[in-house]
C-alpha positions in Angstrom: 52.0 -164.2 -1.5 52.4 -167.7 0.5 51.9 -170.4 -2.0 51.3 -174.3 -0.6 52.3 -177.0 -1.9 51.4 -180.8 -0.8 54.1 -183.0 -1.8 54.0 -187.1 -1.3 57.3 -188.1 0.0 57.9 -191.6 0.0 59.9 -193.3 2.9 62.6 -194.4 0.8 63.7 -190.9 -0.2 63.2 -189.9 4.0 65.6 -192.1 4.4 68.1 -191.1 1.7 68.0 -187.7 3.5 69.0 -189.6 6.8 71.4 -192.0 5.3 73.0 -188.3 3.9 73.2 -187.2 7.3 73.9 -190.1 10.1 76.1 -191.6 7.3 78.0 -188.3 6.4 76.6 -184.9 6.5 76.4 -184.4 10.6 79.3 -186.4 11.7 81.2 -183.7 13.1 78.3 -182.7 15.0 75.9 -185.8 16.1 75.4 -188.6 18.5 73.1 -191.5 18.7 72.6 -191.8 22.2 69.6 -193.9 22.1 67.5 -196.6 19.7 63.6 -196.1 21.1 62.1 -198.7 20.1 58.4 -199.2 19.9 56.3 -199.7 22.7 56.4 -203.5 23.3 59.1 -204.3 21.0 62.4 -205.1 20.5 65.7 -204.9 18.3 65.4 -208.8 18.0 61.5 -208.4 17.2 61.4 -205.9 14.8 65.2 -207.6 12.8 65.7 -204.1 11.0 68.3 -203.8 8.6 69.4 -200.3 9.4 67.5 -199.4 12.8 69.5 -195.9 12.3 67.4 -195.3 9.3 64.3 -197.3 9.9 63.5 -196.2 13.5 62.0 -193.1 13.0 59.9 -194.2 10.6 58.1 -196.4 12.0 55.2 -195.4 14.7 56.2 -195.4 18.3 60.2 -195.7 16.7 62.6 -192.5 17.3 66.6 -192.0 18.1 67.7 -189.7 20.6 69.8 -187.7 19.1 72.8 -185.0 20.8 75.2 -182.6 19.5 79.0 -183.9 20.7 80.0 -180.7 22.3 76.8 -180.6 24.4 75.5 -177.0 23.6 71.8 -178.0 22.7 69.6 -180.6 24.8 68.9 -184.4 23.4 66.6 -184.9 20.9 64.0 -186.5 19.5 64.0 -187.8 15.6 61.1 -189.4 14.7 58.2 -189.2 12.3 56.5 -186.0 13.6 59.8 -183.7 13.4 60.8 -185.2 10.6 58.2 -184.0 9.0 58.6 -180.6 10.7 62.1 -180.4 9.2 61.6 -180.9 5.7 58.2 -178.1 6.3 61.2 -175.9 7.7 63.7 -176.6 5.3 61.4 -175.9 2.5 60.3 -172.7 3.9 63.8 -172.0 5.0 67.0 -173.3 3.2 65.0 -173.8 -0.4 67.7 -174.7 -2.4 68.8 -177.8 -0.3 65.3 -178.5 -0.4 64.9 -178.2 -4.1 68.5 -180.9 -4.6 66.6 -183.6 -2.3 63.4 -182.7 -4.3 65.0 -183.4 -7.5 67.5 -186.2 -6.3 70.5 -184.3 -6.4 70.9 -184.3 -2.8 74.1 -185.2 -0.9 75.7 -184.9 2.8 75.4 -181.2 3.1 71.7 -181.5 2.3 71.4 -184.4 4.6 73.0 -182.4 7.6 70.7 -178.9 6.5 67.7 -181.8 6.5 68.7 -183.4 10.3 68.9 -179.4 12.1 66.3 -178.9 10.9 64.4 -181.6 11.6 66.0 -181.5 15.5 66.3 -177.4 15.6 64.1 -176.0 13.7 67.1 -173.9 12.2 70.6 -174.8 11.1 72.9 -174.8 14.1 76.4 -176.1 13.1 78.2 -175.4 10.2 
């Protein structure tokens, strides 16, 4: 039996899951190798606090992000596979999904949350 579920995730908890990650969880894997801003704007323009963690949020914002051995191809983090990734992690790896559900999660949940938001499956690790 498939059960679904919709859940309302607020941005603020999105980006606990990244802060987890680009702030802990995936640094031995992970490079930023791009800020892609909005069409038409800028860094000064949009003054962000954490661009990082606010970038692919926002619509038209995404980081390119690549793996620091250079096995898998740059990618794209942004709203749309964001959202794919915590689909896949819920489907996938449901007890990292369950600790960011109930706000026990930490950088090991962060980095599950990030592969699968850029892979589709965890990679490294």
């Amino acid at each position: 039996m498939i059960v679904q579920i919709k859940l309302d995730i607020p941005d603020g908890r999105i980006k606990d899951m990244l802060c987890c990650a680009l702030e802990g969880g995936s640094n031995y894997w992970y490079w930023i190798e791009s800020y892609n801003y909005p069409e038409g704007q800028t860094e000064e323009g949009l003054n962000l606090e954490y661009p990082h963690l606010d970038l692919p949020l926002i619509e038209g914002g995404s980081l390119t992000i690549s793996d620091q051995e250079g096995y898998m191809p740059d990618r794209i983090l942004d709203r749309k596979t964001i959202l794919q990734g915590l689909t896949i992690m819920a489907e996938k790896w449901p007890r990292p999904f369950a600790d960011f559900q109930t706000e026990e999660d930490d950088a090991t949940t962060g980095d599950v949350f990030l592969q699968c938001a850029l892979y589709g499956e965890v990679i490294f690790g």
